[in-house]
mmCIF file of the N, C-alpha and C atoms, coordinates in Angstrom:
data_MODEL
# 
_entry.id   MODEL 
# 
loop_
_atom_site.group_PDB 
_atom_site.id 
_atom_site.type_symbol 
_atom_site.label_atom_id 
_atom_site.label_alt_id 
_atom_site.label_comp_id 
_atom_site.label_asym_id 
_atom_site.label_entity_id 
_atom_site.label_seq_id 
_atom_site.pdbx_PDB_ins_code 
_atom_site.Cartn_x 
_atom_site.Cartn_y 
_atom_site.Cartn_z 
_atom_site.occupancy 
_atom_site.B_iso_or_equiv 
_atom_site.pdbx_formal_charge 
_atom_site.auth_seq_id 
_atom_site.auth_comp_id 
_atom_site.auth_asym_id 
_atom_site.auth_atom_id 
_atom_site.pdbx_PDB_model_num 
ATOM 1   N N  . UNK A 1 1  ? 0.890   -14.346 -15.474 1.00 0.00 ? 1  UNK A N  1 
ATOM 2   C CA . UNK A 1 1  ? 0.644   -15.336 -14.455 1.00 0.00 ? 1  UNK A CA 1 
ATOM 3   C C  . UNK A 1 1  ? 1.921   -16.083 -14.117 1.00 0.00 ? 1  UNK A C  1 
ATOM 4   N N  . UNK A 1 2  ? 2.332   -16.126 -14.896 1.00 0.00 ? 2  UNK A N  1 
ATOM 5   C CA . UNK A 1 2  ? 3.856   -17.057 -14.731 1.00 0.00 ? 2  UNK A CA 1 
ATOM 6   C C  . UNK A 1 2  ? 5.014   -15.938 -13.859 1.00 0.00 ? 2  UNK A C  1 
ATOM 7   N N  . UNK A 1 3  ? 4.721   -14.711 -13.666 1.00 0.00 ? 3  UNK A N  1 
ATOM 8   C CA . UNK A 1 3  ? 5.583   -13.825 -12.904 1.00 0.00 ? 3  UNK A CA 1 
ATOM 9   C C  . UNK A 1 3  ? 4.617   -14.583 -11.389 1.00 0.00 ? 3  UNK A C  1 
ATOM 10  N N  . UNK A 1 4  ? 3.296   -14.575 -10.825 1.00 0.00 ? 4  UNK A N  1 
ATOM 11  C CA . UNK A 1 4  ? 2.571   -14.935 -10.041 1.00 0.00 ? 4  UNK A CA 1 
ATOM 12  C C  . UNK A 1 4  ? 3.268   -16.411 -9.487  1.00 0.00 ? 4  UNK A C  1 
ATOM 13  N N  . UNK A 1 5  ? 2.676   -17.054 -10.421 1.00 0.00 ? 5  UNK A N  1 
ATOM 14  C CA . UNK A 1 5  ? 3.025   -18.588 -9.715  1.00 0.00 ? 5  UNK A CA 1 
ATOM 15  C C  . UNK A 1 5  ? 4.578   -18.468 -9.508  1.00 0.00 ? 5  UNK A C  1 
ATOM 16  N N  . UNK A 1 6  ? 5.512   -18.344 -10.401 1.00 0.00 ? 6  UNK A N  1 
ATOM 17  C CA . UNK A 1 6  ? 7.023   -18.576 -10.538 1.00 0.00 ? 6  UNK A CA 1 
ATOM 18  C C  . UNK A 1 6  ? 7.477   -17.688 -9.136  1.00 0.00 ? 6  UNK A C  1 
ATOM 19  N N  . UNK A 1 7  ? 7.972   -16.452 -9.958  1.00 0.00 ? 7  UNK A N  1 
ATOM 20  C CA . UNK A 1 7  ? 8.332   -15.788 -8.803  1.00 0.00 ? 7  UNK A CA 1 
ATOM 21  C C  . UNK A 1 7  ? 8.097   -15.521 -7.595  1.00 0.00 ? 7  UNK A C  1 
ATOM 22  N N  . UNK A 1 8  ? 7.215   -15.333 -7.610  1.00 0.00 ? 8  UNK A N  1 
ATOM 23  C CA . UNK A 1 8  ? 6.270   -14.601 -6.428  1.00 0.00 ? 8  UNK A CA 1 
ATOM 24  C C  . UNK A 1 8  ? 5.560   -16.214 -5.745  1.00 0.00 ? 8  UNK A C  1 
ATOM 25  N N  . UNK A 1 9  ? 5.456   -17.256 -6.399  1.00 0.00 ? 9  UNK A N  1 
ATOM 26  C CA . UNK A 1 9  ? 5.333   -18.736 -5.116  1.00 0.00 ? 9  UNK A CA 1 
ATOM 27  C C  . UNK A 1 9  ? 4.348   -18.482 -5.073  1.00 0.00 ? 9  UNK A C  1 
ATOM 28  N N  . UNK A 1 10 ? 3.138   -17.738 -5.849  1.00 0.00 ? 10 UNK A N  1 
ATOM 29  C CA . UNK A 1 10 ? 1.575   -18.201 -5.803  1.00 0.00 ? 10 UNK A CA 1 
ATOM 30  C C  . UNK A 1 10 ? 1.041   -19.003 -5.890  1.00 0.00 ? 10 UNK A C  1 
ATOM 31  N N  . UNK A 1 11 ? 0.334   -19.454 -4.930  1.00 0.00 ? 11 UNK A N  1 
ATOM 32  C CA . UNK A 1 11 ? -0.847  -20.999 -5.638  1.00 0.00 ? 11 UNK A CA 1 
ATOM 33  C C  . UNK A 1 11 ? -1.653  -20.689 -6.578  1.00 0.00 ? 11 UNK A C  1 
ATOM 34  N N  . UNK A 1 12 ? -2.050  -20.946 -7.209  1.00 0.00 ? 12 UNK A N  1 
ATOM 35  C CA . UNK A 1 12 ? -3.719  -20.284 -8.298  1.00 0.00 ? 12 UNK A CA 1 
ATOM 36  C C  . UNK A 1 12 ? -4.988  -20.083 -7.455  1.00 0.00 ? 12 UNK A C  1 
ATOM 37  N N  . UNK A 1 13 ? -4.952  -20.902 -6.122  1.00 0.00 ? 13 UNK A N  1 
ATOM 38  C CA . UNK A 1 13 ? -5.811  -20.827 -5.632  1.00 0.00 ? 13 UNK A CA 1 
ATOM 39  C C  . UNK A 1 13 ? -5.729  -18.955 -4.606  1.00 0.00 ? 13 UNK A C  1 
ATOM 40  N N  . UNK A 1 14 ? -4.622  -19.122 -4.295  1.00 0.00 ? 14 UNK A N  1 
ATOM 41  C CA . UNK A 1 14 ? -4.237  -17.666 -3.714  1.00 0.00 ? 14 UNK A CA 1 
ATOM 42  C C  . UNK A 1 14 ? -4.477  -16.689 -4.807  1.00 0.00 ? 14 UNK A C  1 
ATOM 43  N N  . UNK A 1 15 ? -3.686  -16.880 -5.296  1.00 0.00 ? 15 UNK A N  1 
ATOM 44  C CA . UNK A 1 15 ? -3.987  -15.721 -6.826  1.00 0.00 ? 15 UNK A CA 1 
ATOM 45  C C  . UNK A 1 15 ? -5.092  -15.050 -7.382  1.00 0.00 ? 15 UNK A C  1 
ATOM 46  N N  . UNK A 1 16 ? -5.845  -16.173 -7.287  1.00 0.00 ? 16 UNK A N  1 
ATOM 47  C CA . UNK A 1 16 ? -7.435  -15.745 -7.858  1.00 0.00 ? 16 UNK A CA 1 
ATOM 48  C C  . UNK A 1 16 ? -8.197  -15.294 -6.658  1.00 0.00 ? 16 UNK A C  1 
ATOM 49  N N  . UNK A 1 17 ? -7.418  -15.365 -5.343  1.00 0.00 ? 17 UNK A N  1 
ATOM 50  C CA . UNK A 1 17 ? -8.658  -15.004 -4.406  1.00 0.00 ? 17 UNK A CA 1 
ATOM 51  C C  . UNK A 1 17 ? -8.395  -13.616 -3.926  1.00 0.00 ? 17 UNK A C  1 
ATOM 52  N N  . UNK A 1 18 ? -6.966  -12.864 -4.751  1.00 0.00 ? 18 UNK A N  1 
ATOM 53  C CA . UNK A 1 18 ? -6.419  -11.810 -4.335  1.00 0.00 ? 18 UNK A CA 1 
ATOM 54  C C  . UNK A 1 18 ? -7.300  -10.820 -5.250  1.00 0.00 ? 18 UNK A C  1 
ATOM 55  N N  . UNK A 1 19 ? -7.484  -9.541  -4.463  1.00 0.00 ? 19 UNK A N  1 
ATOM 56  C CA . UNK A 1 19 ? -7.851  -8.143  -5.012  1.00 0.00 ? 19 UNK A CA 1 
ATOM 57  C C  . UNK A 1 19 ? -7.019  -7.519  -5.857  1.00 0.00 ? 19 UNK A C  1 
ATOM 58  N N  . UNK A 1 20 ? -7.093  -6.905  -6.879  1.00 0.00 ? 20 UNK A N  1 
ATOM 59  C CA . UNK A 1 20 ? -6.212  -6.092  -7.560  1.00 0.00 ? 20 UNK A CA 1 
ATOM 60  C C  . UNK A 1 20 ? -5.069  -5.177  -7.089  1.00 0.00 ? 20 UNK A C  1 
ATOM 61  N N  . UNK A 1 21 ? -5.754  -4.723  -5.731  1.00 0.00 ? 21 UNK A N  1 
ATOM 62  C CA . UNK A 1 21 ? -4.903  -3.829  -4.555  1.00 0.00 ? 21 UNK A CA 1 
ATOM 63  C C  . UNK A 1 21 ? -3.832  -4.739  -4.190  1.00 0.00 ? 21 UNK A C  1 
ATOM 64  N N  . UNK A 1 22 ? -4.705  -6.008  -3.199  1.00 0.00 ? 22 UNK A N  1 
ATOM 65  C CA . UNK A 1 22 ? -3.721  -7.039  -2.532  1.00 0.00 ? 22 UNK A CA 1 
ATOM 66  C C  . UNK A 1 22 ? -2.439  -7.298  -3.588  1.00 0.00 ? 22 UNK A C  1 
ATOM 67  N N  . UNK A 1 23 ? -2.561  -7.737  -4.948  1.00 0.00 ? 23 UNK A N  1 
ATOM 68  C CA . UNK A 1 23 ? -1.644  -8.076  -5.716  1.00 0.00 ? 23 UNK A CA 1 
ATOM 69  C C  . UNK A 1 23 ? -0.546  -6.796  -6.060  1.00 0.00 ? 23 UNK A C  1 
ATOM 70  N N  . UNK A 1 24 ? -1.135  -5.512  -5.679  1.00 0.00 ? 24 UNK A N  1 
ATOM 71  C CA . UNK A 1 24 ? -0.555  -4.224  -6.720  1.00 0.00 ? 24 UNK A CA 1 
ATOM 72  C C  . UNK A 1 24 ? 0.503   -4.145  -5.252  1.00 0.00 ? 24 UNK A C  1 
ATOM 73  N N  . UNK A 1 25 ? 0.127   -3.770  -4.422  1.00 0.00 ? 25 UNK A N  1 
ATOM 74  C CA . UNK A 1 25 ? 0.812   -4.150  -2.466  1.00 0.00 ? 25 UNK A CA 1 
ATOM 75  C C  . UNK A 1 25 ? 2.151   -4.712  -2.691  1.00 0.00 ? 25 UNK A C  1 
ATOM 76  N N  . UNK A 1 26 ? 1.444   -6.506  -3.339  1.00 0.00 ? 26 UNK A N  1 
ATOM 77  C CA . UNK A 1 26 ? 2.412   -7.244  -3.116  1.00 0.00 ? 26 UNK A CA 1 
ATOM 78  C C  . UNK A 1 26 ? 3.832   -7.150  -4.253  1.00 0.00 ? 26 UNK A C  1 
ATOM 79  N N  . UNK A 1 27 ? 3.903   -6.629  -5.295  1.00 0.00 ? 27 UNK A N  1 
ATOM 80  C CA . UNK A 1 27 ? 4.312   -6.515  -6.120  1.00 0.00 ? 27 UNK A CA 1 
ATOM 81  C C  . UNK A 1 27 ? 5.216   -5.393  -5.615  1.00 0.00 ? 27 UNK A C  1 
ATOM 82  N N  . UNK A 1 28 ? 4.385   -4.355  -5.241  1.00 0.00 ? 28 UNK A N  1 
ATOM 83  C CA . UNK A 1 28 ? 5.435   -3.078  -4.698  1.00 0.00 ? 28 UNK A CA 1 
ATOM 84  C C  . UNK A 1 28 ? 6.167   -3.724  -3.341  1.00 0.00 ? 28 UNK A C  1 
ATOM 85  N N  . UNK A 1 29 ? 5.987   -4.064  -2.755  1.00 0.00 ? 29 UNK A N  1 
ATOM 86  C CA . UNK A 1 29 ? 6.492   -4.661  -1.140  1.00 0.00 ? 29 UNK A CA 1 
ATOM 87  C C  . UNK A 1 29 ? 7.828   -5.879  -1.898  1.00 0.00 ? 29 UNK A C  1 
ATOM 88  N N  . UNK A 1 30 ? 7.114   -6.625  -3.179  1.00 0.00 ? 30 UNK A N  1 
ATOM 89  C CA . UNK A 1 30 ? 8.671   -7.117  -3.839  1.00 0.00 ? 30 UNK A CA 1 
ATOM 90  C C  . UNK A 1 30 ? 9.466   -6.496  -4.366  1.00 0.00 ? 30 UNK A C  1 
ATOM 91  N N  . UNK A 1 31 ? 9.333   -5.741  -4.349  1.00 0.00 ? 31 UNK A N  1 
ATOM 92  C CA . UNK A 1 31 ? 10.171  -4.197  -5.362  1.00 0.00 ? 31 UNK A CA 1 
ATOM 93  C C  . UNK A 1 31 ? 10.029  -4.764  -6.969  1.00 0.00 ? 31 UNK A C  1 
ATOM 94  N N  . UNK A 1 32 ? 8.705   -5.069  -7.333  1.00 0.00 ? 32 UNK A N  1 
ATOM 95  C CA . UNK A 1 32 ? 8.977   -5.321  -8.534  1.00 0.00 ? 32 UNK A CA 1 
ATOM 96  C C  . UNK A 1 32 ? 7.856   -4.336  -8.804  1.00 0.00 ? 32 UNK A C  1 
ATOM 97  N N  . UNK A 1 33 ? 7.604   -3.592  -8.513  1.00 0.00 ? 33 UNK A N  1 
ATOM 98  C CA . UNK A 1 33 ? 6.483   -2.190  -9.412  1.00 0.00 ? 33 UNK A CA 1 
ATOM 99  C C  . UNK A 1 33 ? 6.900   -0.992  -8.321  1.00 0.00 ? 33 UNK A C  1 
ATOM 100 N N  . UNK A 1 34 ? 6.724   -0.083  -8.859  1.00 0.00 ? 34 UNK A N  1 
ATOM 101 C CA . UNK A 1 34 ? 6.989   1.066   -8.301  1.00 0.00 ? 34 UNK A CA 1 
ATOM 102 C C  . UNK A 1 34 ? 5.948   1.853   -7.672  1.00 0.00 ? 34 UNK A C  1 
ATOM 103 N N  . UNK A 1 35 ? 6.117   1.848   -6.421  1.00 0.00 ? 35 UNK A N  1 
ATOM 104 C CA . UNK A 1 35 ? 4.630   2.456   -5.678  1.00 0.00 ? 35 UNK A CA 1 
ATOM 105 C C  . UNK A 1 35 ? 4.118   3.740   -6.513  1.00 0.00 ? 35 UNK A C  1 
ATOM 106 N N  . UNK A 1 36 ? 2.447   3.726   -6.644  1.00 0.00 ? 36 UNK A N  1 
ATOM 107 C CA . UNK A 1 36 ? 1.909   4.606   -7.204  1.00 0.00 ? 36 UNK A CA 1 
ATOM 108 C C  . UNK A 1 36 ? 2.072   6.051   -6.373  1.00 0.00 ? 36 UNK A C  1 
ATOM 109 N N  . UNK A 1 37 ? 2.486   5.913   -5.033  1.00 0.00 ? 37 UNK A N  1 
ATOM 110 C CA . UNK A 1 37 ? 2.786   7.393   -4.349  1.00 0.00 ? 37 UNK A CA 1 
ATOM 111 C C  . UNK A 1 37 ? 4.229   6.877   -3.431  1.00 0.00 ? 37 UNK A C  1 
ATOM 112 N N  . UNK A 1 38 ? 5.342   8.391   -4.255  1.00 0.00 ? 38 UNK A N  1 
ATOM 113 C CA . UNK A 1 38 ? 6.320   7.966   -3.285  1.00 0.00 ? 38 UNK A CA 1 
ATOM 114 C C  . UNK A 1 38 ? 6.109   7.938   -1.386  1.00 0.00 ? 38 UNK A C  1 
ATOM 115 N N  . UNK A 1 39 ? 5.550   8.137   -1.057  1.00 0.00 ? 39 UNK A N  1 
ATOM 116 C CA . UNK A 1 39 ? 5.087   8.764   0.203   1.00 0.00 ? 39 UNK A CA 1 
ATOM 117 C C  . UNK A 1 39 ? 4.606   10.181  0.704   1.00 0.00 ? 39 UNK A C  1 
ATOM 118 N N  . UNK A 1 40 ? 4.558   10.418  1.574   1.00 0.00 ? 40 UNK A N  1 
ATOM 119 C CA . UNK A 1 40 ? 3.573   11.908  2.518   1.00 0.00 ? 40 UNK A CA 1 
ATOM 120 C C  . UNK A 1 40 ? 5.370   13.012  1.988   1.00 0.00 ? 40 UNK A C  1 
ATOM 121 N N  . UNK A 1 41 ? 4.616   14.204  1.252   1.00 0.00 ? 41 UNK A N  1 
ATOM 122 C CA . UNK A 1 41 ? 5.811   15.069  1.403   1.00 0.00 ? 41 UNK A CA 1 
ATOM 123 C C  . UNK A 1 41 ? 5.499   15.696  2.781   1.00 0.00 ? 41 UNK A C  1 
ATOM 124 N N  . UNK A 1 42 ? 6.741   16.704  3.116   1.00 0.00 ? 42 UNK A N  1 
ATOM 125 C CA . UNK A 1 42 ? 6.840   17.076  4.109   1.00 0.00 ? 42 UNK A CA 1 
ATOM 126 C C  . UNK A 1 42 ? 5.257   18.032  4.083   1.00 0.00 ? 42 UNK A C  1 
ATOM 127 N N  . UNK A 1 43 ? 4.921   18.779  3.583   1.00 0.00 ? 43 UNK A N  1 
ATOM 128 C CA . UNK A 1 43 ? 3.909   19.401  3.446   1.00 0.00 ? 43 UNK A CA 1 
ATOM 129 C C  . UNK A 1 43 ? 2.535   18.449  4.030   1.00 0.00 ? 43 UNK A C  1 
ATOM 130 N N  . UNK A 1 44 ? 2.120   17.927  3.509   1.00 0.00 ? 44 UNK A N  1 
ATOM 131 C CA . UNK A 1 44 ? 1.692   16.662  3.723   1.00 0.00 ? 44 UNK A CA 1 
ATOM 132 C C  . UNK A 1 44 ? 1.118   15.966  4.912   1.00 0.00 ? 44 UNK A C  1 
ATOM 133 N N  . UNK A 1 45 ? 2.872   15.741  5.173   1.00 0.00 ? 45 UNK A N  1 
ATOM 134 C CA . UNK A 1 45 ? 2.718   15.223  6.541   1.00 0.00 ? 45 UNK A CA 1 
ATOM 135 C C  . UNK A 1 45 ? 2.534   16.337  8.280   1.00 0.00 ? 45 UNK A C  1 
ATOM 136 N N  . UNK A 1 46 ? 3.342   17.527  7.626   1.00 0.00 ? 46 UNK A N  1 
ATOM 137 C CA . UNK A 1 46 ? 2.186   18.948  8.179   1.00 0.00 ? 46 UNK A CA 1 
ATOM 138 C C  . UNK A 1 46 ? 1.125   18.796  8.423   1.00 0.00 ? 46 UNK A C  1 
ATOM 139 N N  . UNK A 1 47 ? 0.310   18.833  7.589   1.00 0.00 ? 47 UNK A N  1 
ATOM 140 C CA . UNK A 1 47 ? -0.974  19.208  7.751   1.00 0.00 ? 47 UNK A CA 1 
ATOM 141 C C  . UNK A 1 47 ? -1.712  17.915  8.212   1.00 0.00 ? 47 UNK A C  1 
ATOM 142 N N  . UNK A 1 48 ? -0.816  16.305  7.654   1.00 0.00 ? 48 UNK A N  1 
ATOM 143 C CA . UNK A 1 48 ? -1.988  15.787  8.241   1.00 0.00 ? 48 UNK A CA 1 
ATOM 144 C C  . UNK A 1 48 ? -1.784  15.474  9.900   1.00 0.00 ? 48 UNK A C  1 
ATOM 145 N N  . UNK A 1 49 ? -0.435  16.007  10.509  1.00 0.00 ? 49 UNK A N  1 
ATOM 146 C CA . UNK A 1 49 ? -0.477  16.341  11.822  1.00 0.00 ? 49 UNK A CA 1 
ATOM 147 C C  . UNK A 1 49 ? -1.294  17.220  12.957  1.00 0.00 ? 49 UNK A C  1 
ATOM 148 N N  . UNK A 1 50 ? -1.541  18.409  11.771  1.00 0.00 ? 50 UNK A N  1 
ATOM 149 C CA . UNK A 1 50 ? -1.982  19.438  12.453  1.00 0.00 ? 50 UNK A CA 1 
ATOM 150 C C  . UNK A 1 50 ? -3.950  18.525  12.202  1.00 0.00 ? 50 UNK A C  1 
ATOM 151 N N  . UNK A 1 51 ? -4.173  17.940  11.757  1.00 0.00 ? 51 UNK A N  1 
ATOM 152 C CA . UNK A 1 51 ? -5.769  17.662  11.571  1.00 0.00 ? 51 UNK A CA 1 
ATOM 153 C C  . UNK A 1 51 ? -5.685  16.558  12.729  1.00 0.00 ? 51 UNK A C  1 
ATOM 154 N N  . UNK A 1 52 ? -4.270  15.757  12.972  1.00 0.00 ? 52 UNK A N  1 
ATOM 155 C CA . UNK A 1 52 ? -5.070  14.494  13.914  1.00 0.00 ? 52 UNK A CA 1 
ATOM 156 C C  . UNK A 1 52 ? -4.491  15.682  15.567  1.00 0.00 ? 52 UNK A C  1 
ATOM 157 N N  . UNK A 1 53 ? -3.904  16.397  15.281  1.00 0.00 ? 53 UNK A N  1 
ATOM 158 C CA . UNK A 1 53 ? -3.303  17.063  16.993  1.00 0.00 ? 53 UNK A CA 1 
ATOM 159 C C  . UNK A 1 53 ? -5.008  17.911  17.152  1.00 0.00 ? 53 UNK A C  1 
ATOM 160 N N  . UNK A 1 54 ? -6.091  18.950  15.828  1.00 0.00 ? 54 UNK A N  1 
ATOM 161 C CA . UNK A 1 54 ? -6.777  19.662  15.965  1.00 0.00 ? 54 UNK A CA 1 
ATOM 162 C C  . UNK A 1 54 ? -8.162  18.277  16.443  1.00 0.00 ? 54 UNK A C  1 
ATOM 163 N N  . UNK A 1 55 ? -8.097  17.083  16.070  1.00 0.00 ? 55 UNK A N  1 
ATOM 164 C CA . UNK A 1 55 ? -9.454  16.378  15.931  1.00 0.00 ? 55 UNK A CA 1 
ATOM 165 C C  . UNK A 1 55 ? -9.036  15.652  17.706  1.00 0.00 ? 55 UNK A C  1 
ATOM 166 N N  . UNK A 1 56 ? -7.773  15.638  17.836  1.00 0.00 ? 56 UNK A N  1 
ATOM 167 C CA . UNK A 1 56 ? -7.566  15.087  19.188  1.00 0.00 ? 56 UNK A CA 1 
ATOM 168 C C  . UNK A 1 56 ? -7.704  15.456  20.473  1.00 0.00 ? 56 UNK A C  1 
ATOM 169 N N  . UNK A 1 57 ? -7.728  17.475  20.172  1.00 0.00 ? 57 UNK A N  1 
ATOM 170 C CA . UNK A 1 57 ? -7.660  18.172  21.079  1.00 0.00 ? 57 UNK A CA 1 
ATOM 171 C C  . UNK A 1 57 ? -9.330  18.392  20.796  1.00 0.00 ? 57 UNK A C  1 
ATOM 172 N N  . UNK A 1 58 ? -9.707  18.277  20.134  1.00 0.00 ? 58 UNK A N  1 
ATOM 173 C CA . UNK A 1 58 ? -11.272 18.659  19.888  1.00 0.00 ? 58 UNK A CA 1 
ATOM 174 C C  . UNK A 1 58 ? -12.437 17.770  21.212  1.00 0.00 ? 58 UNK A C  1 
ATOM 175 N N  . UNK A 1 59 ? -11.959 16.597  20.571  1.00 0.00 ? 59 UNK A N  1 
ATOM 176 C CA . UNK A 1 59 ? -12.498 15.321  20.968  1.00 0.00 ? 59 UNK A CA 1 
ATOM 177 C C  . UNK A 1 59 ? -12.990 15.391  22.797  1.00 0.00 ? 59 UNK A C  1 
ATOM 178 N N  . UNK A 1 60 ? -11.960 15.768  23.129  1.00 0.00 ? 60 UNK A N  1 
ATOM 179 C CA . UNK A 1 60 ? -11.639 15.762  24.955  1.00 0.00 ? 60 UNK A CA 1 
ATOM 180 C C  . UNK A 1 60 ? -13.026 16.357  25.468  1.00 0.00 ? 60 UNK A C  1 
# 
């Protein structure tokens, strides 16, 4: 908690009203934890192109 209030300028009242996510976010966005996924590999980001170009052209 003292990384919360100190560093990071939490109120207690903020703190306690945050989600486990919201806090895990904020921690990575301070660079003080290391995101659980480095990002989309190229592979990845392939395919999830080809699903929004196939659901977009579908749609019409």
């Amino acid at each position: 908690m003292a990384l919360a209030f100190g560093r990071l300028g939490l109120t207690p009242v903020v703190f306690w009203a945050m989600t486990p996510g919201e806090f895990t976010a904020l921690l990575e966005g301070r660079g003080l934890l290391a995101p659980a996924h480095g990002g989309l590999s190229r592979e990845e980001l392939e395919a999830l192109a080809g699903l929004l170009g196939e659901s977009a052209s579908g749609s019409c």
